[in-house]
C-alpha positions in Angstrom: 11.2 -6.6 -3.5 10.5 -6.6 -0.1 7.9 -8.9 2.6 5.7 -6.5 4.1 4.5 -8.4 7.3 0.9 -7.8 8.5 -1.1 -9.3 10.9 0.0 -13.3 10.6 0.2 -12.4 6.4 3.7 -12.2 4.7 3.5 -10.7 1.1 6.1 -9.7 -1.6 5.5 -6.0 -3.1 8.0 -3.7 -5.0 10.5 -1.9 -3.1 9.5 1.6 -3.6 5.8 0.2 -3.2 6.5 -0.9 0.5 8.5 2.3 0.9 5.6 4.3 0.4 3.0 2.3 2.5 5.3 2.7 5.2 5.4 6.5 5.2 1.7 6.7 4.2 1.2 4.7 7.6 2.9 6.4 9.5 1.3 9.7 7.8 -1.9 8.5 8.9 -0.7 7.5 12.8 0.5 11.2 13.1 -3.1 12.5 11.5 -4.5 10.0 13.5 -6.6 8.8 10.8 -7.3 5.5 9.1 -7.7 4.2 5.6 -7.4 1.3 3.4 -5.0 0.5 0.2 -5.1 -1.7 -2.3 -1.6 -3.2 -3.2 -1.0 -5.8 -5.7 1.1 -8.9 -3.9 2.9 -11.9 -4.2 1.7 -14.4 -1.7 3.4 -16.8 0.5 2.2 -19.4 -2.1 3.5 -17.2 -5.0 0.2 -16.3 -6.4 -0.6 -12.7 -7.4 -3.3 -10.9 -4.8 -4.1 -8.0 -4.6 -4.3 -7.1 -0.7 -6.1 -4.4 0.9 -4.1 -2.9 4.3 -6.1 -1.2 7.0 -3.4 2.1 7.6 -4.0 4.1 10.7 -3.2 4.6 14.7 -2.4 1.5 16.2 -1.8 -1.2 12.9 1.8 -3.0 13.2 3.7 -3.9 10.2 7.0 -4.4 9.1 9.1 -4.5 5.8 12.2 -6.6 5.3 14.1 -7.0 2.3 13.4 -10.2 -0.1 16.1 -12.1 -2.4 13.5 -13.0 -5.3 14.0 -13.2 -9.1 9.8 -12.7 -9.4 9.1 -9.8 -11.4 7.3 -6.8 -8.7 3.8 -5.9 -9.0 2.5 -2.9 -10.6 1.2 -0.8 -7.9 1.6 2.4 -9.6 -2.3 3.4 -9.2 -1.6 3.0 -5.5 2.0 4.7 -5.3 0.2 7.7 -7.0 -2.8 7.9 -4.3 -0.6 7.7 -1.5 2.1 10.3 -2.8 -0.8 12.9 -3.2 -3.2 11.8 -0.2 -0.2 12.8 1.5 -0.2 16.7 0.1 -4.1 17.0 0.6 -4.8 19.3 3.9 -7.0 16.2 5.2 -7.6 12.7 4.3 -11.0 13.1 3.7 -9.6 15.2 0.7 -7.2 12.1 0.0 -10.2 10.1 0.2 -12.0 11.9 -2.3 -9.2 12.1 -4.6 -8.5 8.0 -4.3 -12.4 7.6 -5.6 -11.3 9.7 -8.3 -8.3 6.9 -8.7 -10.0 4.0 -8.1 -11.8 5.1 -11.8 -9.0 4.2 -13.5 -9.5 0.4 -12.0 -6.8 -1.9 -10.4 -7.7 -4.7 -12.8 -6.2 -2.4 -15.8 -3.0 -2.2 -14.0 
């Protein structure tokens, strides 16, 4: 697992989870284009979250890896929105397509 830093928030999310926000950040920065994700999280408390990150031009964050025995969270909704927003011509189209993903419902995950 790894804390993905944000704002004055530290949170715990799988490794290939964090990976991917990353990439879809900087994804948007280039496309100069915002959106929001929802993640499932471990909090600083060790409570289970789920977190919703502002991606776009200008928003710092930071990963950095975490020594943990805590199970990850299942953020495979969210690691399948970002792979394909990230093959749509627009985001717009991304947007569209995470509506479409957002049916299957976070809390079934």
């Amino acid at each position: 697992m790894k804390h993905i830093t944000f704002g004055d928030k530290s949170l715990l999310v799988g490794d290939d989870a964090t990976d991917a926000l990353l990439e879809y950040a900087a994804y948007l920065t280039s496309a100069s284009q915002g959106v929001t994700v929802e993640m499932h999280a471990i909090s600083s408390g060790g409570d289970e979250v789920t977190a919703t990150f502002l991606l776009g031009p200008g928003v710092t964050m930071m990963a950095e890896t975490a020594h943990t025995s805590l199970p990850e969270p299942d953020n495979t909704t969210a690691l399948a929105y970002m792979k394909q927003a990230q093959t749509m011509p627009t985001v717009s189209s991304a947007l569209e397509t995470h509506h479409e993903l957002a049916a299957w419902d976070y809390d079934d995950i």
